[in-house]
RODO-2510 file (C-alpha; in nm, 4 decimals, decimal comma):
residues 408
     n   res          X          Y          Z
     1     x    -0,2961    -4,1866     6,5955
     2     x    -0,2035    -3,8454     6,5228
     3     x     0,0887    -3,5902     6,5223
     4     x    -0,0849    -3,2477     6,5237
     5     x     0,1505    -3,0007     6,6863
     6     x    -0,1187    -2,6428     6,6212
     7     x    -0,3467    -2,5082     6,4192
     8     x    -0,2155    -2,2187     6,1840
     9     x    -0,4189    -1,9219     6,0308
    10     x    -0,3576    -1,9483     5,6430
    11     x    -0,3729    -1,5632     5,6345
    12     x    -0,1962    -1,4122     5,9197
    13     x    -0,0089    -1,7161     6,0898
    14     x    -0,1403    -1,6607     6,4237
    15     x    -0,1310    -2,0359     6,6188
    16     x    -0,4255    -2,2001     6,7971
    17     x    -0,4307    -2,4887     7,0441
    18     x    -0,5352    -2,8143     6,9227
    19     x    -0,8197    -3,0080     7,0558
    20     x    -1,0554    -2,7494     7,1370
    21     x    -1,3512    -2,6363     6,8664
    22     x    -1,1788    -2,3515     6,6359
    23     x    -1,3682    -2,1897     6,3676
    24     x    -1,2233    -1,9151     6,1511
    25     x    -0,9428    -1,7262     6,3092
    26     x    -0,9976    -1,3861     6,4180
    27     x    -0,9089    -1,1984     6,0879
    28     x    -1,1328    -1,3956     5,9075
    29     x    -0,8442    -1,6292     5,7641
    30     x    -0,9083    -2,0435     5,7445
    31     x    -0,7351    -2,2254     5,9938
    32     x    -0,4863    -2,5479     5,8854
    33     x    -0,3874    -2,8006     6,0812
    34     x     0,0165    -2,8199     6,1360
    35     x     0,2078    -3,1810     6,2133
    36     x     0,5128    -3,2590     6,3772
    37     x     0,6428    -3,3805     6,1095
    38     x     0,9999    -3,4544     6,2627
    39     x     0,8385    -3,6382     6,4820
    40     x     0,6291    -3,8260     6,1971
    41     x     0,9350    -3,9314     6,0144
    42     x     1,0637    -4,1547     6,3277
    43     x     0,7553    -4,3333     6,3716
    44     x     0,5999    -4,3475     6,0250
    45     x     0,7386    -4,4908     5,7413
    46     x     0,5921    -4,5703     5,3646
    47     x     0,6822    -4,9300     5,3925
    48     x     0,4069    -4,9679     5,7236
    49     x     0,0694    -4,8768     5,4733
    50     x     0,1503    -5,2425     5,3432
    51     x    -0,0610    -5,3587     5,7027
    52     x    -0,2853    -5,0240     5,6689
    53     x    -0,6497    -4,9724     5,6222
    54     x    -0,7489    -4,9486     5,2829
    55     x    -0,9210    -4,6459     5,3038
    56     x    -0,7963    -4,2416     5,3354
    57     x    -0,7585    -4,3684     5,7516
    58     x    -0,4606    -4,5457     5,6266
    59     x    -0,2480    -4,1928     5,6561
    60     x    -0,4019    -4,1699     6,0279
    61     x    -0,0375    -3,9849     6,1469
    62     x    -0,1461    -3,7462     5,9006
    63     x    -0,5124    -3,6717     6,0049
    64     x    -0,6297    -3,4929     6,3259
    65     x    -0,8070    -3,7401     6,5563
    66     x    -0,6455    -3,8205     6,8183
    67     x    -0,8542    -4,1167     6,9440
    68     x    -0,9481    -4,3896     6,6692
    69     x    -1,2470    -4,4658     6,8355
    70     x    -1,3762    -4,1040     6,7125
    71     x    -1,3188    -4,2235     6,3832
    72     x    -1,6816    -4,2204     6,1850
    73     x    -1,6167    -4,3945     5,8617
    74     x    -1,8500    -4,5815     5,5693
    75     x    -1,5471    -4,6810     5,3672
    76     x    -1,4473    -4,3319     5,1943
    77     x    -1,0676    -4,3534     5,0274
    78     x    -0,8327    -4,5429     4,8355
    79     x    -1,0385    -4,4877     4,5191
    80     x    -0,8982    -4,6584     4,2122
    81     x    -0,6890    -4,4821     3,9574
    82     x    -0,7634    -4,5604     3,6084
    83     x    -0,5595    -4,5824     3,3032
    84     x    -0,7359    -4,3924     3,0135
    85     x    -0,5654    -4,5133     2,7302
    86     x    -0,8313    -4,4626     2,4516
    87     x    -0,9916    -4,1328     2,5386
    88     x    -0,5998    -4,0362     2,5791
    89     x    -0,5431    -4,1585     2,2080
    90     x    -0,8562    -3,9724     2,0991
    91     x    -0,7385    -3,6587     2,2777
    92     x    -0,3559    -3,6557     2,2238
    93     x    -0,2933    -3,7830     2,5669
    94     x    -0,0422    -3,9991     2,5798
    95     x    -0,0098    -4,0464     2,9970
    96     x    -0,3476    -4,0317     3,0799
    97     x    -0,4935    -4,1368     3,4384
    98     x    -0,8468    -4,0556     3,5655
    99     x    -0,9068    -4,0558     3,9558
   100     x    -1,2415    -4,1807     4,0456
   101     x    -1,3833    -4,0240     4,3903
   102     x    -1,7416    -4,0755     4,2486
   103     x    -1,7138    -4,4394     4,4343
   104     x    -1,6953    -4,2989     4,7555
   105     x    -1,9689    -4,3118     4,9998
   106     x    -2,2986    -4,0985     4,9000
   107     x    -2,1134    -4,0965     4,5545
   108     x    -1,8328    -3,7991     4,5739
   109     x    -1,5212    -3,7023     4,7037
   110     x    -1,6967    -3,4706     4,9548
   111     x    -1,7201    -3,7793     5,1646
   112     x    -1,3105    -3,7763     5,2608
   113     x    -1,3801    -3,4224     5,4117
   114     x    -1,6938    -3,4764     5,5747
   115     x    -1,5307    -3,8493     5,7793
   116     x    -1,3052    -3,6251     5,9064
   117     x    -1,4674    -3,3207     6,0338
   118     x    -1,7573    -3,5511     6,2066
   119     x    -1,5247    -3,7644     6,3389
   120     x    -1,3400    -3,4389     6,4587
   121     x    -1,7070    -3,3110     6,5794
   122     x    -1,7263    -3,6699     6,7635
   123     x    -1,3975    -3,6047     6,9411
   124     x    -1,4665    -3,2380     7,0070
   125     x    -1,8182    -3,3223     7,1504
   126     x    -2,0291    -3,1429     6,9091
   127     x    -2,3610    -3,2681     6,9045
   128     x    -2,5235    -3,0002     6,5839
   129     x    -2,4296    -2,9114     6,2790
   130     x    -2,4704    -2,7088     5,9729
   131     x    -2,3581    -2,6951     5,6509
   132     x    -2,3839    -2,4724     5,3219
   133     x    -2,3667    -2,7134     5,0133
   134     x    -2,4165    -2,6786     4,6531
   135     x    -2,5232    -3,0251     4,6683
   136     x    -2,3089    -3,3513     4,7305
   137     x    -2,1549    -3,1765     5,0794
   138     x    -2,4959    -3,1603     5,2045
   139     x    -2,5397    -3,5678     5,1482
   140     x    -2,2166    -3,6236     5,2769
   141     x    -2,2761    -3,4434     5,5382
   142     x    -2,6361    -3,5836     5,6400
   143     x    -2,4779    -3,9907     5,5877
   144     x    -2,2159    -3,9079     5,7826
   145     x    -2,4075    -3,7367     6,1048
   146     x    -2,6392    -3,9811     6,0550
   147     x    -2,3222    -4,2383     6,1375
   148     x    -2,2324    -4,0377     6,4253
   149     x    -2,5754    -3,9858     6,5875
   150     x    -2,5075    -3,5695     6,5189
   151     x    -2,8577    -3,3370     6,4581
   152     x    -2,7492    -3,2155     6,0693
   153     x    -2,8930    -2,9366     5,9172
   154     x    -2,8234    -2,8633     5,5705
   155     x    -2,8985    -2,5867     5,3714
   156     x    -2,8919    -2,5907     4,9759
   157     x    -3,0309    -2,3757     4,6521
   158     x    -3,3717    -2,4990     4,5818
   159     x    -3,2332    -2,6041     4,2448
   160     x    -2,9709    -2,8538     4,3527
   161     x    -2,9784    -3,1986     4,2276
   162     x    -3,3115    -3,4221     4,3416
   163     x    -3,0548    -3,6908     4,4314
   164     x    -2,9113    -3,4814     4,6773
   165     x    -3,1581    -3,3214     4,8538
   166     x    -3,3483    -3,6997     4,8564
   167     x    -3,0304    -3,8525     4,9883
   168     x    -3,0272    -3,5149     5,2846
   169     x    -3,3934    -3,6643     5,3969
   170     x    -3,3330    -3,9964     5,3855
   171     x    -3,0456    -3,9940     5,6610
   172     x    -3,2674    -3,7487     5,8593
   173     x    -3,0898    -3,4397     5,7775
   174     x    -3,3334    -3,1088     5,8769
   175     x    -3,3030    -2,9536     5,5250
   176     x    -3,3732    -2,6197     5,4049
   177     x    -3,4254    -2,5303     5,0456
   178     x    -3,2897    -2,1518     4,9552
   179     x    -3,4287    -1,9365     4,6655
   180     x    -3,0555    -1,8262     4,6114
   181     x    -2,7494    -1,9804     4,5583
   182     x    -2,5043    -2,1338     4,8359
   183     x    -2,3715    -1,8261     4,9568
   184     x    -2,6861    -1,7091     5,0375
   185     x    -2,7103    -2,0923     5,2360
   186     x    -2,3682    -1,9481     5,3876
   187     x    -2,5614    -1,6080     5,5310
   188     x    -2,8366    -1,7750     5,6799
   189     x    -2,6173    -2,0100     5,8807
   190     x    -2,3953    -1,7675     5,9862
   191     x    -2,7186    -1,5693     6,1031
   192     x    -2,8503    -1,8223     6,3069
   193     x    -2,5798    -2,0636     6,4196
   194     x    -2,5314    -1,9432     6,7547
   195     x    -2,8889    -1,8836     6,8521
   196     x    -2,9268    -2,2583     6,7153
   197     x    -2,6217    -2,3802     6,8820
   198     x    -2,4836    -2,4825     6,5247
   199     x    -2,0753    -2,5803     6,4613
   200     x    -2,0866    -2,4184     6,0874
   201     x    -1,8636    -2,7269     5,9288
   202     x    -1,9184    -2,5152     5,5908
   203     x    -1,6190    -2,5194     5,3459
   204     x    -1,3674    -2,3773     5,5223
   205     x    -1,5220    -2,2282     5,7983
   206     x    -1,3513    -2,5223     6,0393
   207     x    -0,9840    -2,7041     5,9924
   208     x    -1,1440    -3,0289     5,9201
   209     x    -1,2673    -3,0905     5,5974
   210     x    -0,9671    -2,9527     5,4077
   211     x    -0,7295    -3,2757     5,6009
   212     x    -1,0129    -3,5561     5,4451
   213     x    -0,9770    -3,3775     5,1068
   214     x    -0,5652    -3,3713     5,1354
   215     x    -0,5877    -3,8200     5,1282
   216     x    -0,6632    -3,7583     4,7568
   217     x    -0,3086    -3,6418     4,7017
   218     x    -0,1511    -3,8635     4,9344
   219     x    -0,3433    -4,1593     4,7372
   220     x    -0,2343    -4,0212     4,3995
   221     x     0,1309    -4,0234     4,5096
   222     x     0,1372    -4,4095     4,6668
   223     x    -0,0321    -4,5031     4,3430
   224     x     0,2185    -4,3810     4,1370
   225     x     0,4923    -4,5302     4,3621
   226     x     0,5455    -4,1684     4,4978
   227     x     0,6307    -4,0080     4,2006
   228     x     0,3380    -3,7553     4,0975
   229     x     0,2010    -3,6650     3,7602
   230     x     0,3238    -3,3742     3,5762
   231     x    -0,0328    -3,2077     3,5754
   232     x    -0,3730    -3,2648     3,7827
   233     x    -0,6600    -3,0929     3,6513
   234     x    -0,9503    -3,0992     3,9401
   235     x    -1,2552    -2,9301     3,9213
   236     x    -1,2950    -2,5586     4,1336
   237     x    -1,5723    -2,4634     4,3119
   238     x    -1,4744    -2,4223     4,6788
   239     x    -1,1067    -2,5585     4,5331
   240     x    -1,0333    -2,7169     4,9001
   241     x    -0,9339    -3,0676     4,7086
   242     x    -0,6547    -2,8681     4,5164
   243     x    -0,5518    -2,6463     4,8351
   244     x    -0,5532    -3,0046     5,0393
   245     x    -0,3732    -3,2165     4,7480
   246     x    -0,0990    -2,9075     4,7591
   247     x    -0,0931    -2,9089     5,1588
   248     x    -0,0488    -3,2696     5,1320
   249     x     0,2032    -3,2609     4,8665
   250     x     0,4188    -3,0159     5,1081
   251     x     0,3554    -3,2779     5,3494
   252     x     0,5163    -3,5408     5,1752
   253     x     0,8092    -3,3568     5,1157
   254     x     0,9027    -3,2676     5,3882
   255     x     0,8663    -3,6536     5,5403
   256     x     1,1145    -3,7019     5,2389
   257     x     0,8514    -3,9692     5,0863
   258     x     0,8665    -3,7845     4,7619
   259     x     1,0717    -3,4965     4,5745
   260     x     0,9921    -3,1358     4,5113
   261     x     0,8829    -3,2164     4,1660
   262     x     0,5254    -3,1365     4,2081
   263     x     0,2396    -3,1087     3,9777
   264     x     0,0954    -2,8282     3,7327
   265     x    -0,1896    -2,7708     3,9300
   266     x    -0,4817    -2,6874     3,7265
   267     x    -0,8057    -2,5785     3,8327
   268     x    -1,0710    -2,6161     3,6065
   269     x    -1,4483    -2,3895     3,6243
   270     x    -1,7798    -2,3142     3,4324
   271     x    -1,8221    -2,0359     3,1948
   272     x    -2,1332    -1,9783     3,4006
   273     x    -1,9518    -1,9102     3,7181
   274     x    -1,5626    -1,8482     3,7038
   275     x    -1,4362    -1,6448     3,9770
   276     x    -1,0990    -1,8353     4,0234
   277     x    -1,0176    -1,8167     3,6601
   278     x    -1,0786    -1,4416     3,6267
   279     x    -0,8565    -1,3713     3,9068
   280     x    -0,5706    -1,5759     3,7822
   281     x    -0,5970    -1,4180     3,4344
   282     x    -0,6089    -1,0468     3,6306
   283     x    -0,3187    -1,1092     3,8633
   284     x    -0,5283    -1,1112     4,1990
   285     x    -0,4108    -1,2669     4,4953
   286     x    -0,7947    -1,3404     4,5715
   287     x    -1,1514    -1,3632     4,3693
   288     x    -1,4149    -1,1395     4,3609
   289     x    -1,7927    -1,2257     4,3748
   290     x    -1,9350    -1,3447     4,0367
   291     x    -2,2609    -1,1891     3,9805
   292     x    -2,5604    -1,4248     3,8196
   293     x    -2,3719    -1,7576     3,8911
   294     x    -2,5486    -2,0414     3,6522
   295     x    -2,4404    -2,4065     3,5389
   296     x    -2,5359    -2,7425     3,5313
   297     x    -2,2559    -2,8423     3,7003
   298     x    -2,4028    -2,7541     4,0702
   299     x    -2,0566    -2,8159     4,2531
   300     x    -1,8995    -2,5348     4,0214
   301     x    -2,1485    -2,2931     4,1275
   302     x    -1,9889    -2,1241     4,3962
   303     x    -1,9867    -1,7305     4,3180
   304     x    -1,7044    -1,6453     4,6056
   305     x    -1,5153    -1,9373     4,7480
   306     x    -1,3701    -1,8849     5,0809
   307     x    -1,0319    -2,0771     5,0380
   308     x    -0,9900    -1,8547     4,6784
   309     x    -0,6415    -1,7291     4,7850
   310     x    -0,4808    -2,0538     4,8638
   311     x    -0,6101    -2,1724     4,5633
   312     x    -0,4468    -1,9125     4,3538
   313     x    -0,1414    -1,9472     4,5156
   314     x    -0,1174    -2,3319     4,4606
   315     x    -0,1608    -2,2981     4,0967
   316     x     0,1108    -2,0240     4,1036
   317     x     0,3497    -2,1890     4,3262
   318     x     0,2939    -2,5099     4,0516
   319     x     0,3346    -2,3073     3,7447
   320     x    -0,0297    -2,4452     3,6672
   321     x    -0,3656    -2,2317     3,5549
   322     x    -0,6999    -2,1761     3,5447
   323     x    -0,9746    -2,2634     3,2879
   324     x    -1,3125    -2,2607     3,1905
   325     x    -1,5378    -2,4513     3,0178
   326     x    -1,9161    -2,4085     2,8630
   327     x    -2,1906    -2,6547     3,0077
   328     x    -2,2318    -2,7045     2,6568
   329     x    -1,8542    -2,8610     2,6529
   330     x    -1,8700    -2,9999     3,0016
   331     x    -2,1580    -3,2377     2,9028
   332     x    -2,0248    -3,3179     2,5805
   333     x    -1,7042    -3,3873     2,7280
   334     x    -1,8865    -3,6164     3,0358
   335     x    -2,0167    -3,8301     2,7761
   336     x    -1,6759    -3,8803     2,6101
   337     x    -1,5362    -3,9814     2,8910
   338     x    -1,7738    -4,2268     2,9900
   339     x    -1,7946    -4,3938     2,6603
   340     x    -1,4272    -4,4077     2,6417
   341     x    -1,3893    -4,5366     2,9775
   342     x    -1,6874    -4,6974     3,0887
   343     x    -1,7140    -4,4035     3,3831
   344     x    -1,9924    -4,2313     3,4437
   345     x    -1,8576    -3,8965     3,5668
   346     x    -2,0223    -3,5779     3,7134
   347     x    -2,0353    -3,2803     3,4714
   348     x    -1,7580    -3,1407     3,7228
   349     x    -1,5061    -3,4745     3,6008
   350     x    -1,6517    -3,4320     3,2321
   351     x    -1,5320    -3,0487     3,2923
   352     x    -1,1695    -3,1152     3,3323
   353     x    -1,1878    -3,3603     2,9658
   354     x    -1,2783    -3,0564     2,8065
   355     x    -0,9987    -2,8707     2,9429
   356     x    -0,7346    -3,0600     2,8977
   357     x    -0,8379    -3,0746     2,5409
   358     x    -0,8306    -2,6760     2,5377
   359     x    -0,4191    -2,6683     2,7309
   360     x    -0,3328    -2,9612     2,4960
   361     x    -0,4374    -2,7887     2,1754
   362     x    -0,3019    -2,4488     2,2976
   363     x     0,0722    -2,6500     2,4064
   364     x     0,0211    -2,5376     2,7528
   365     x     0,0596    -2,9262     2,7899
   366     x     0,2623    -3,1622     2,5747
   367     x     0,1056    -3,4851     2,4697
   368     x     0,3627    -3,7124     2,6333
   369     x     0,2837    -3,5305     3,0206
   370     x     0,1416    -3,7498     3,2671
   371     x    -0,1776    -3,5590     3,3366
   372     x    -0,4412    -3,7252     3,5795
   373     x    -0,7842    -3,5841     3,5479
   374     x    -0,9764    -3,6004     3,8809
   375     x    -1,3696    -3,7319     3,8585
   376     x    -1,5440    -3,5975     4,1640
   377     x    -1,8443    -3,7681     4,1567
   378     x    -2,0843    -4,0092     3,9890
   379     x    -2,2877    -3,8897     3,7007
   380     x    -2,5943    -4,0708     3,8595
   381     x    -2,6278    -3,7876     4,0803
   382     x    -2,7068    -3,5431     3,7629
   383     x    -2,9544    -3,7150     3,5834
   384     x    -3,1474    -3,4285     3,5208
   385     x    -2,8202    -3,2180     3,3702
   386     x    -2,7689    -3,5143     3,1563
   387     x    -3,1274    -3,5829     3,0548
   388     x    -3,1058    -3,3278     2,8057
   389     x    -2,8289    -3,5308     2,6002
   390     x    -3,0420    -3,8502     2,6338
   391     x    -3,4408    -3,7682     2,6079
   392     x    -3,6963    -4,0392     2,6318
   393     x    -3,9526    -4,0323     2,3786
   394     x    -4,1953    -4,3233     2,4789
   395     x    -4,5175    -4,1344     2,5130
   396     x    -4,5760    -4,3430     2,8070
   397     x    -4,3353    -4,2478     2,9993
   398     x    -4,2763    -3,9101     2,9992
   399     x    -4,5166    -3,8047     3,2861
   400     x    -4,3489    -4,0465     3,5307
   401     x    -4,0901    -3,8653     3,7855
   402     x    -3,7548    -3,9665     3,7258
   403     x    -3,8417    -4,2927     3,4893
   404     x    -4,0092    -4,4675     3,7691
   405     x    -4,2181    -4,7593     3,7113
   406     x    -4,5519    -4,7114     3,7246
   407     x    -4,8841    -4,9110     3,6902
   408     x    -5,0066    -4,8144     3,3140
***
């Protein structure tokens, strides 16, 4: 199955042993998981994922189980990337791609990270879990415990998304509601986790989730024949999709499956909560804590991410930027983009339309660039955020919870 060789700390390099439970390392840095990748190269070639799986377990010699019978999978991966040809030509786009993770299982790309760290929790014998989630991690989280037979508790701001926290009951998640926002989800588990006997599988807090999330760059590269685009713009809240497409883009290299031509990475965030951006623009190595965090687009509203320095130096290292967008734009933008392109995005995919209008109009990007903008979700978990572009006026139905149908 796999070729990991260690896990590394991201911030001092210190090496731990592989197959036991690791959290953070001991200076507080994330851990990543290292390959032999030498040893990959002799017994793994491009030409073999003709016979392979067609989901994100097709890179299995890149991904850290060990056993495939640990594997706990509904399907997640190998999500289809679309030519946008007319929202390009509306936009001045003349390479335009859009990645769709909003057909994954429970509906976002959050399901690639959560397969692996269960599965990982499976093979590690961890029987309870907890999570910190803006939203869509949480249902990840609960459908794919509830695969593996693992107690889930998930923790979320009171204000999330009704389709999430309805999707967190339904697969039997325990889930707490927080007056707060999801770093104050982040405190409480950290708080109580060992008195609960909790593995904190929060963003970053474990090696796990970050090696699911990398698959999207390994996809992006087979679909393209292993060539990659000259700019991905992907929506930042925790940012550990960019810091796993870059790891996996390193990856890659270094098998020799693709050049060092890599991507303008471009991480894209709300006005209402920007942290990454303002560090980029000030020249920090790492973010500070946005005060008064606010936006519709709940996966964007993370004040402090914990990965924020490896997600500044990716879009360094790529010669790539960060951005911000109102929710005003964002949901204009969402709309756009599904009417151009018959997908129904989250705000968070609708986010990176309106910035890539923004670096086209400002020549950051040229108009003949492959760019490929990366959807992270399904719009059908934000009804309420887009309710406000769409209002129903029948008199007779505006009492009735979410548009149900009701006896009159």
């Amino acid at each position: 199955m796999t070729s990991v060789s260690f896990l590394q700390c991201s911030v001092c390099d210190r090496r731990y042993q592989a197959g036991e439970v690791h959290t953070l390392c001991e200076c507080g840095g994330p851990l990543l998981v290292r390959y032999d990748l030498e040893k990959v190269k002799t017994t793994w070639s491009r030409e073999s994922l003709t016979a392979a799986p067609a989901s994100m377990w097709r890179y299995a010699p890149l991904l850290p189980v060990r056993d495939s019978k640990h594997i706990v999978s509904l399907g997640e991966g190998m999500t289809p990337l679309l030519k946008a040809d007319r929202l390009g030509a509306s936009l001045g786009s003349n390479d335009l791609w859009v990645k769709d993770e909003g057909i994954n299982p429970t509906g976002s790309f959050k399901a690639r990270g959560l397969s692996c760290a269960i599965s990982m929790c499976v093979e590690l014998g961890l029987g309870k879990v907890a999570i910190a989630s803006a939203g869509n991690a949480g249902s990840a989280l609960a459908a794919y415990a509830a695969a593996a037979g693992i107690e889930a508790h998930v923790f979320m701001p009171r204000d999330v998304p009704q389709s999430n926290y309805t999707e967190c009951r339904a697969y039997g998640a325990h889930v707490t509601l927080i007056d707060g926002l999801i770093s104050d989800c982040a405190r409480i588990i950290a708080e109580r986790k060992n008195a609960e006997g909790w593995f904190d599988i929060s963003t970053l807090k474990e090696p796990y989730r970050i090696e699911g999330k990398k698959t999207m760059g390994f996809e992006v590269a087979e679909q393209f024949s292993w060539t990659l685009p000259d700019a991905i713009f992907y929506p930042t809240g925790g940012g550990v999709g960019l810091i796993g497409m870059w790891k996996a883009f390193a990856e890659l290299e270094a098998l020799g499956w693709i050049s060092s031509q890599c991507p303008k990475m471009i991480a894209v965030q709300a006005a209402g909560c920007q942290p990454v951006v303002r560090a980029f623009e000030g020249g920090e190595l790492k973010s500070t804590f946005w005060e008064n965090a606010h936006t519709v687009a709940a996966g964007l509203r993370v004040p402090k991410p914990l990965g924020d320095a490896l997600s500044l130096a990716a879009i360094r290292a790529s010669a790539g930027t960060a951005i911000a967008v109102t929710d005003e734009e964002l949901l204009d933008a969402s709309v756009e983009l599904a009417a151009a392109t018959g997908i129904f995005p989250a705000p968070e995919g609708g986010a990176c339309v309106s910035a890539l209008k923004k670096l086209l109009s400002n020549g950051f990007l040229k108009p003949d660039e492959r760019v490929v903008l990366y959807n992270t979700g399904t719009g059908l978990k934000y009804l309420e955020a887009f309710s406000t572009r769409f209002l129903r006026t029948s008199r007779s139905e505006q009492d009735k919870l979410g548009g149900l149908i009701t006896p009159r």
